[in-house]
N, C-alpha and C positions, 0 to 999 in steps of 0.2 A: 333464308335457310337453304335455298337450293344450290345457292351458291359456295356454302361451305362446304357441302357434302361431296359436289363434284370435285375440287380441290384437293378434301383426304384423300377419296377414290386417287386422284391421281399422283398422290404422293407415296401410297401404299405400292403401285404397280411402277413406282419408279427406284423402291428400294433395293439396295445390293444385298446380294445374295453371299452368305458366307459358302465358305467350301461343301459343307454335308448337302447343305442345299443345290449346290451345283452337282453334286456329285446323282445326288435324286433324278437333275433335269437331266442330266446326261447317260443315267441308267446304268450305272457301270460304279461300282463298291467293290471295299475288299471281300471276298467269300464267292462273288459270281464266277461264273464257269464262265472259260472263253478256252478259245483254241490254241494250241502251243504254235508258234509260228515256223519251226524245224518239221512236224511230224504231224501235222493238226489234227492229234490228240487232243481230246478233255482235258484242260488245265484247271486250275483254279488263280484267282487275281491275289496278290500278295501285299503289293505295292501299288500307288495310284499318286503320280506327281502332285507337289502342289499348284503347275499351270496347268494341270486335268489333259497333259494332251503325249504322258506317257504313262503305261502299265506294268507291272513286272507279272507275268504270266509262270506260275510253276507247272513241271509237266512230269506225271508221272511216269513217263515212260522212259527206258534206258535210253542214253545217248552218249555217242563215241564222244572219246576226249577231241581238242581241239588235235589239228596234225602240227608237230613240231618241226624244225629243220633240224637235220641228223648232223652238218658241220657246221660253224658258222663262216665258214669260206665259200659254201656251196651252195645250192638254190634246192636242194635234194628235199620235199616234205613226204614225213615219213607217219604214216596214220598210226595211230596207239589204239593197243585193242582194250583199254581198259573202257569200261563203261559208268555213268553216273547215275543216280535216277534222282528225281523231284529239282532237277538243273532250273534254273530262274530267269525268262528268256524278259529284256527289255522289248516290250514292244508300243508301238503308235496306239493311242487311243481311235477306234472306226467312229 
């Protein structure tokens, strides 16, 4: 009997883990607060890849548009003052 029991045991802590489960061991779900990686502002998690080793970070604070080039002959970037909020930053799972 002793012999079957150590077997299960080790066939239980050899099992693959689906995503939610990893997502547990990794500590990091959609709804957790993490930091916007622009302004590191409180964000919230939005998005969480399926290889777990990227997140999409929304941030509630305003942020300039990206800067455009004002010709397309010229190298000239020209900053836009409009601003966005709740912007969706792709960032590294830590």
């Amino acid at each position: 009997m002793y012999g079957k029991v150590g077997a299960s045991t080790q066939k239980e802590t050899k099992r693959k883990l689906d995503g939610k489960e990893q997502l547990i061991q990794l500590g990091i779900k959609v709804g957790d607060l993490s930091s916007c990686p622009e302004c590191r502002t409180i964000g919230r998690v939005v998005w969480v890849s399926e290889d777990k080793k990227t997140m999409g970070v929304r941030c509630p604070a305003s942020h300039g548009d990206s800067g455009k080039s004002k010709s397309r002959f010229g190298a000239t970037a020209v900053k836009s003052t409009k601003t966005r909020k709740n912007v969706v930053y792709l960032t590294a799972v830590a």
